[in-house]
Structure formats: structure tokens, C-alpha cells
C-alpha positions in Angstrom: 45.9 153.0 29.3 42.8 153.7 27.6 41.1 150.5 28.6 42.2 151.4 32.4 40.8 154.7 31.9 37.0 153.5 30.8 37.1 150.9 33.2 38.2 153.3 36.5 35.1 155.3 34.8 32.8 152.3 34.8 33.5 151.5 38.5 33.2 155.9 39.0 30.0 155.4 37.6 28.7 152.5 39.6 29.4 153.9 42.8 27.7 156.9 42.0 24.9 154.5 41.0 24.9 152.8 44.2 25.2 156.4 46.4 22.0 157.7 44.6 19.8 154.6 44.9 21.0 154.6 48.3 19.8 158.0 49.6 16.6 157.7 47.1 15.8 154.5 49.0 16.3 156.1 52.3 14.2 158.8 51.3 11.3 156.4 49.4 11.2 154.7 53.1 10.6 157.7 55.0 7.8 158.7 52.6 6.5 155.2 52.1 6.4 154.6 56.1 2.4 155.0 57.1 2.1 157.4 60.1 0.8 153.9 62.3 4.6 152.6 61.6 6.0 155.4 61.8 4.5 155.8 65.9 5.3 151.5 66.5 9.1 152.5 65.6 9.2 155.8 67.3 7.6 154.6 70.6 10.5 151.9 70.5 12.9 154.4 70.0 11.6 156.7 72.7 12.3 153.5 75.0 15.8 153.3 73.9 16.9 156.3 73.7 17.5 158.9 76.6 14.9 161.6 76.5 15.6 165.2 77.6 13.3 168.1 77.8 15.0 171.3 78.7 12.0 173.0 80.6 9.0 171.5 82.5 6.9 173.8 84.9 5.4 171.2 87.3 7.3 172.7 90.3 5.2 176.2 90.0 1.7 174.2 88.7 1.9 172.2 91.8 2.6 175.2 94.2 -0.5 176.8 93.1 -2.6 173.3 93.1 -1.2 170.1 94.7 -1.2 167.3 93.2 0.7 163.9 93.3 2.2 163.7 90.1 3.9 159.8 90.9 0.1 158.6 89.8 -2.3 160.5 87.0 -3.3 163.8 87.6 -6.4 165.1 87.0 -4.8 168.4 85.2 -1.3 169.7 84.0 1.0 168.3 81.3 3.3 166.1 83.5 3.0 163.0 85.8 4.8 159.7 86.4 2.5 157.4 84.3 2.1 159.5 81.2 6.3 160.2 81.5 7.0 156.9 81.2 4.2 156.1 78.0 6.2 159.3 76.3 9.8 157.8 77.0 10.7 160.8 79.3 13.7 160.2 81.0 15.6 163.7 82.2 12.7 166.4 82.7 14.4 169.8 83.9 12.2 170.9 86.2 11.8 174.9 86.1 12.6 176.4 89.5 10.4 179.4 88.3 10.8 182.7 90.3 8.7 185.4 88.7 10.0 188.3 88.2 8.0 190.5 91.0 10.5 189.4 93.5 13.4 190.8 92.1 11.9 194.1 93.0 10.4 192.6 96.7 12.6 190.6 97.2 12.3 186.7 98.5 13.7 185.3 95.2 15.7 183.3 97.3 13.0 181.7 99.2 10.5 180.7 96.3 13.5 179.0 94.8 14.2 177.1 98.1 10.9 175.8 98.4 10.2 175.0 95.1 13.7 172.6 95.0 12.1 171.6 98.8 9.2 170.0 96.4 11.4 168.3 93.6 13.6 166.7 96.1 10.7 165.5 97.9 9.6 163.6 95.4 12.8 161.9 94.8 12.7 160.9 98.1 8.6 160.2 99.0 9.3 157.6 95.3 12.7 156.9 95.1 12.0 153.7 92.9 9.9 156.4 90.3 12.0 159.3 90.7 15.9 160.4 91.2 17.5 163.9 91.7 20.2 164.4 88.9 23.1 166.0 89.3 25.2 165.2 86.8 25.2 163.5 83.3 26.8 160.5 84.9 23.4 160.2 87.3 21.4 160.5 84.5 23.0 157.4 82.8 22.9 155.3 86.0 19.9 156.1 86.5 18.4 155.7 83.2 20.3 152.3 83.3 17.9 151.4 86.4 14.5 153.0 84.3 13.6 155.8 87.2 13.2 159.2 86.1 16.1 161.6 86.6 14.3 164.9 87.5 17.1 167.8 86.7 16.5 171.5 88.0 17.0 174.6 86.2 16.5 178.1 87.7 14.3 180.3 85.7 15.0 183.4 86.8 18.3 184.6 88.1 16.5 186.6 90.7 17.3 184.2 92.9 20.7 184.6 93.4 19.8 188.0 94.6 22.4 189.9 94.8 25.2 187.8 95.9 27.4 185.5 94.0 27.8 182.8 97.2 24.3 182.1 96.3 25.1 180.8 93.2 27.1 178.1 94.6 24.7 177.7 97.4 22.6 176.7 94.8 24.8 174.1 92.9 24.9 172.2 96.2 21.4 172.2 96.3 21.2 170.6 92.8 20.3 174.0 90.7 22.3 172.9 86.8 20.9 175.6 85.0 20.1 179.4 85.1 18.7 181.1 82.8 19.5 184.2 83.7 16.4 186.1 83.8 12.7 186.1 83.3 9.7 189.0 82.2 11.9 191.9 83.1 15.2 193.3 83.4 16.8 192.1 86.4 20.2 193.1 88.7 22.0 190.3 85.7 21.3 191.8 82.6 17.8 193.1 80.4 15.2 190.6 79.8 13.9 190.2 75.8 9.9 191.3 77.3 11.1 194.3 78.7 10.8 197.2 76.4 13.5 199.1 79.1 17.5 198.3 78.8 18.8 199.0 81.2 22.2 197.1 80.7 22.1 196.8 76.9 22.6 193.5 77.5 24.9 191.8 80.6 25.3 194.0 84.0 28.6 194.2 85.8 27.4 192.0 88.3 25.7 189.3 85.5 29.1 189.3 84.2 30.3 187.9 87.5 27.5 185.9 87.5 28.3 183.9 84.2 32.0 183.7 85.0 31.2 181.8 88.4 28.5 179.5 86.6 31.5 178.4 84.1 33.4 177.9 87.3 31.0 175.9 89.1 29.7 173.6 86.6 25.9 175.7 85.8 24.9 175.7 82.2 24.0 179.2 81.5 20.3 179.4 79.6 20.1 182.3 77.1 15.9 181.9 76.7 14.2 184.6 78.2 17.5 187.2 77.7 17.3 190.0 75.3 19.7 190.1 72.0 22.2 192.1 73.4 22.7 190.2 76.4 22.6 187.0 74.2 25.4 188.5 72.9 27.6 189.6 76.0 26.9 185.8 77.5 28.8 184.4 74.4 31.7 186.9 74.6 32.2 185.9 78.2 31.2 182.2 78.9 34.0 179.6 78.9 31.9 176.5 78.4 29.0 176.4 75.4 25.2 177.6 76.5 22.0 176.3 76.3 18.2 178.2 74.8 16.2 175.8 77.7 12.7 176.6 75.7 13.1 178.8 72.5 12.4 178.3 69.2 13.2 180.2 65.8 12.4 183.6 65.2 12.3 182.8 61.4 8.9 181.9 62.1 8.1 184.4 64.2 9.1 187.8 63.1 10.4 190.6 65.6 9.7 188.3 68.2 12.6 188.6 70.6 12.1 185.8 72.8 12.8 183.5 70.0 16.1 182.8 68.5 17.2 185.0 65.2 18.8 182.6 62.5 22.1 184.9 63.0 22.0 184.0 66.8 21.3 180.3 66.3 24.5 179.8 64.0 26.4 182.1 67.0 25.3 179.7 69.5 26.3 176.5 67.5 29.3 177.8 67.2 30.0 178.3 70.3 29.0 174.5 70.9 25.6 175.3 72.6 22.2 173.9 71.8 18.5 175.3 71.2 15.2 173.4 72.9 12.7 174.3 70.9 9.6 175.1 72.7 6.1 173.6 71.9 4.4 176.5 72.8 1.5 177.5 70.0 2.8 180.8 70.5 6.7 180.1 69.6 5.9 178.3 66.7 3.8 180.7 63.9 3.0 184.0 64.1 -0.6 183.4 63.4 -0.8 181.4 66.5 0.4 184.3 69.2 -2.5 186.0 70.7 -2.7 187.9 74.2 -1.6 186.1 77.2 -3.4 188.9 79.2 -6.7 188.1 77.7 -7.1 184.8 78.0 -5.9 185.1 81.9 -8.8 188.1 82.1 -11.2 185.4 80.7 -10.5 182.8 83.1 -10.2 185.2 86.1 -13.7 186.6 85.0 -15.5 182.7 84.6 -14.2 182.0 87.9 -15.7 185.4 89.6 -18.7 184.7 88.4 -19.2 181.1 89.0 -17.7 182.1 92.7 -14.7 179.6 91.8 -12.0 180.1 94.3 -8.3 180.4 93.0 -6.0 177.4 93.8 -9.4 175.1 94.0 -9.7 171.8 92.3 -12.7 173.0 90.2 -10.2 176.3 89.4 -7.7 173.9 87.4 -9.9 171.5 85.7 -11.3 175.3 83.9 -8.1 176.3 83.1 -7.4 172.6 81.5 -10.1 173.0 80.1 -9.6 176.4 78.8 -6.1 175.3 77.7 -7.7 172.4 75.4 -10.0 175.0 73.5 -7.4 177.1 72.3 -4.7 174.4 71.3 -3.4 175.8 68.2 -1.2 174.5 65.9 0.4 170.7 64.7 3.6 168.4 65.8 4.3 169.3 62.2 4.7 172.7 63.7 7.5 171.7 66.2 9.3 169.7 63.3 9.5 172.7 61.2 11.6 174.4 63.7 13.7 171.6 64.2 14.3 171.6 60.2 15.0 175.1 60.5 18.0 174.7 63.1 19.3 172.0 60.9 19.1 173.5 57.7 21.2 176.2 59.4 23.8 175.0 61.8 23.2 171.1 61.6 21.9 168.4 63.8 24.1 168.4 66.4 22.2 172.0 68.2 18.8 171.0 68.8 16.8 169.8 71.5 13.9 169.7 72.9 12.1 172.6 75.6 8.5 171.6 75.5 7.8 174.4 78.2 4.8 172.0 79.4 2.7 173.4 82.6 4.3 176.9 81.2 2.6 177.5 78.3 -1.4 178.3 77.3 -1.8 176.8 73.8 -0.4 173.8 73.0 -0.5 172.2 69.5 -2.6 169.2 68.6 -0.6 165.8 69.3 1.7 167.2 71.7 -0.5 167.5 74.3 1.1 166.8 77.4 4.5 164.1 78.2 3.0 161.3 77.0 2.9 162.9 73.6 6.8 162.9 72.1 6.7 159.7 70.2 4.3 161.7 67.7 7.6 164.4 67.3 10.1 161.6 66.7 8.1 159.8 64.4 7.2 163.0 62.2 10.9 163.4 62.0 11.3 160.0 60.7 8.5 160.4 57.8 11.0 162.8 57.2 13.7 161.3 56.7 15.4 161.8 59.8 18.1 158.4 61.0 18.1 157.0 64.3 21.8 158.7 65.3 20.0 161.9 64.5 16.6 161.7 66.4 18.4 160.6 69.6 20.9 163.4 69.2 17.6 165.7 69.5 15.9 163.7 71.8 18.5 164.1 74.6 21.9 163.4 72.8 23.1 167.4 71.9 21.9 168.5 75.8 23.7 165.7 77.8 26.8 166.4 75.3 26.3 170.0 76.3 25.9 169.5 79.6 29.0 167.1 79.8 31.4 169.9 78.1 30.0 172.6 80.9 31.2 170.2 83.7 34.4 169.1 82.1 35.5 172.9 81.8 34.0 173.7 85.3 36.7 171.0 86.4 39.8 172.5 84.0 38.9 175.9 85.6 39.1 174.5 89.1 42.2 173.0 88.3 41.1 169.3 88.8 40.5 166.3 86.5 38.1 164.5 85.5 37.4 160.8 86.2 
């Protein structure tokens, strides 16, 4: 008995040998990987894997200076040839409506022609670029290498102020909304606006969530103050996405970012955070006044008698944009620690808010830029199940559970 005993202890002891040397080698490998190998495997894996990023502007950038973003463009964040070098495969692209027409009206409209852009696109380079609908379009059409371009709403001001819009919208190919922008709109009180005049969801923006869960629209939390935050989770039916936040831990008091108690609420609920790239979102010591730097560029352009919405008017504010990048990819990892130190890996995306934004950190530039994200997570440590979980994995699996209780609250099954 004795002799069994030592040698079920030896074999104890061997295993525990082997499990040590196992995750010591795993970690030695990430630390021993050189940041040149680390960028060879991560470009690979940015081919393989299907990329997601939860909020791109290029719908509002182009309204305000045309370009054709199938070829290089001469400014912005986001075109066809530097998508493809960053393995982008499902860009949302942000049907922005500020928030000055919730108060004039015409939210309706702006949405309407910005979607009028997107879907030309689609259909001007159908072998380059494909509406998406649906997580099954985005896997046929990732299959067949052309860009799936998704659309969220930013802004619920579109809806106006009737619920038929909302599925109007779904048939126009709308799969997100976050429900509001800068200020407190007729849905519920926005985290900028220093009014509440809800304390959180409105009558009518609870209406608004319960007929998203219907139809099969991913309600997006960014943008919403706590309270409302709150209300959306007591109400929704189907988890909820943050399309482009990032972690309040980081960024003390600052509401539009994500509070570790809120983060842990959301996960539980199923629901995942993009974080945003923004300079801003990442540190404290990186935020700075939005309303100076547009008084700076509005001022060079008056006195170099540069029109607004001219060519020469963009290259300055690219321009601008490149002198006060701020911040490190390391940056954007850190947050991505953070939501998996608390709630795991199976919560976080990515919301690079690119063509949104001002400052930009160093390396993650524009769309080109992601494989120097994926390979800082893998210097540390991160495997390959858990990169392409961030890189698109946790959104599509969000955005799969959203349409499969969309179809259990219409009463029909799915496929």
C-alpha cells in the first residue's frame, strides 16, 4: 500500500512537472519572440482569421470630402488597399447622425444618405466590397476574400420618433444602434451631457430596445450615460455590444468609458467591449480639448483662405492629426488586459473609432495597422484561439446570439 502510495505521488509529481514547464515554455516563447517575428506571425494570422472592428467613420469623412476609398486615399484612416494589408474583413461602418438633428430634425435623412453611400460602394465594386447583413454573409463572403462592410447607426436620432423606423432601418441593412450620441436624445441621456433628463432609458427608448431584440439590432451601449447603461441591461433580451469604448480604469471619471463594475455587468449579460484606439480613451494624460484643436484648424484655414470640404482642407487636418498622435499599440493592449483580467477573454473586441477620432497612437495609424495589436498580444503571451476571439470571434458570436433570439421572439427557427 505504501509502495502504491509513493508511486501515485511520483506520477502526482511529474505531471505537475510537466504542467509548469509547459506554461513556463509558453511564456519563455512569448518573451523570447523578437518584435520582427512576432509582426511575420501576426500578419499571417490577420489573413486567417476574420477581422471585426466595431466602429469606422468613413461614411461621415467622405460626406464632408469625397474620396474613392476602393483605391488609396490621399487622407483618412480607411481604404480598400490598406484594409486588405491590415487583414480587415467586417468594418462597421458608423451611420453617424450628430446630435443637432435630434433637435431640427432630419435625422432620418442624413442616415438615409449616408447608407445611400455604403451601399453604393458595394455595388460601384462588388468584387472589393459586399453589404453584410448577417453573420452568415460575413462568412460567405469572407470565404470569397471581399470585404463585408456592416452598418451601425450612431445615433438613435434617426429613428426619430417612431418605432416603424426602426424596422425601416433593418431592411435597409442598419445592425446596430447605439442609442445615442453628444446629448440626451428622445431614447434615453447621453454620458457628454451634463443634463439627465431620463436618468437613464426614456419610455419611448424602452420601446426602442424591446423592438431592436425583436428585430435582430444589436443594441450599442457606447456613447450612453451609466444609468441608461444600466436600464438597457435590465430590459434587453439578447446580450449588447460597447461598438468603441474602452476602460474607465484608465481613465478616471470619464463616463464615456466603461467602469470595471459595468464591464463585468456586460459580460455577464454575454455582451462584448470594442475597445477604442482613440489617444483620448486610452490614458488620462493623453485627453486634451477636442474644442481647441478644431479652433486651431478652423483658424489656419481662415487665414490661409482654405475653404472647408477642400482637398487642401483635409490634407491640414491629416496632417494636424499626425502631430498630435499620442500614445502606443502598447496602450490599446493594456485595455485589452484589463477586460480580461476582469471578466475573461471571451468580451473583447476591437472599436478602433478610425476617421472619428483626433489623436491616434503611434503604430495604429490607420487599417493597415492591426497586425502590430495582435502581435503585441502575442509577445504577451496571448494563443491563437484567443487573438481571433478579439479580432472578430466575441462580436460575430454576439452578433449571432442577437439574431438567434430575434428569431425565438418572432416565433420562427432558425436554419
Amino acid at each position: 500500500m505504501q509502495r502504491k502510495l509513493i508511486g501515485l505521488f511520483a506520477i502526482s509529481l511529474v505531471i505537475l512537472f510537466m504542467l509548469v514547464n509547459c506554461t513556463k515554455s509558453g511564456e519563455e516563447k512569448a518573451e523570447a519572440m523578437t518584435t520582427e517575428e512576432a509582426l511575420t506571425e501576426a500578419r499571417k494570422l490577420a489573413r486567417e482569421f476574420i477581422l471585426t472592428d466595431g466602429h469606422i467613420d468613413v461614411p461621415y469623412r467622405l460626406r464632408e470630402f469625397m474620396e474613392d476609398i476602393s483605391v488609396a486615399t490621399k487622407v483618412g484612416d480607411f481604404d480598400y488597399p490598406r484594409a486588405k494589408e491590415g487583414g480587415l474583413n467586417v468594418p462597421f461602418m458608423s451611420i453617424y447622425i450628430p446630435a443637432k438633428y435630434q433637435e431640427k430634425g432630419g435625422g432620418k435623412a442624413v442616415a438615409d444618405s449616408l447608407i445611400d453611400l455604403v451601399v453604393g460602394f458595394t455595388q460601384k465594386y462588388p468584387a472589393k466590397f459586399a453589404l453584410a447583413t448577417s453573420v452568415a454573409d460575413v462568412l460567405e463572403q469572407f470565404k470569397r476574400g471581399v470585404i463585408s462592410l456592416a452598418m451601425g447607426m450612431e445615433n438613435g436620432a434617426g429613428i426619430e420618433d417612431d418605432l416603424k423606423n426602426l424596422e425601416y432601418f433593418y431592411q435597409r441593412g442598419i445592425r446596430y444602434i447605439t442609442l445615442t450620441h453628444s446629448k440626451n436624445n428622445l431614447i434615453c441621456d447621453s454620458s457628454y451631457d451634463k443634463e439627465r433628463r431620463w436618468n437613464g432609458l426614456s419610455p419611448f427608448g424602452e420601446k426602442v430596445v424591446q423592438e431592436m431584440n425583436r428585430l435582430g439590432i444589436m443594441v450599442d451601449i457606447s456613447h450612453v450615460s451609466d444609468s441608461t447603461f444600466y436600464d438597457v441591461l435590465r430590459i434587453s433580451k439578447a446580450p449588447v455590444i460597447a461598438s468603441h469604448s474602452s476602460c474607465r480604469y484608465f481613465t478616471p471619471e470619464w463616463e464615456r468609458n466603461m467602469s470595471d463594475e459595468m464591464i463585468k455587468a456586460l459580460a455577464e449579460k454575454g455582451g462584448v467591449i470594442n475597445i477604442n484606439f482613440g489617444s483620448a480613451f486610452l490614458r488620462k494624460e493623453y485627453q486634451g480639448s477636442w474644442a481647441k484643436a478644431m479652433q486651431e484648424i478652423e483658424e489656419h484655414l481662415n487665414a490661409n483662405n482654405i475653404p472647408k470640404g477642400s482637398e487642401e482642407a483635409a490634407l491640414y487636418y491629416q496632417q494636424y492629426r499626425m502631430e498630435h498622435r499620442k500614445g502606443t499599440v502598447a496602450d490599446v493592449a493594456d485595455h485589452i488586459d484589463h477586460v480580461v483580467q476582469l471578466v475573461g477573454v471571451d468580451h473583447v473586441g476591437l472599436g478602433s473609432d478610425f476617421d472619428g477620432v483626433l489623436a491616434l497612437p503611434k503604430g495604429l495609424e490607420d487599417v493597415s495597422k492591426y497586425p502590430n495589436l495582435i502581435a503585441e498580444l502575442l509577445k504577451r503571451g496571448y494563443s491563437e484561439a484567443d487573438i481571433e476571439k478579439i479580432c472578430g470571434g466575441n462580436m460575430l458570436r454576439v452578433w449571432a446570439e442577437v439574431e438567434r433570439v430575434a428569431k425565438e421572439l418572432q416565433g420562427k427557427e432558425m436554419p
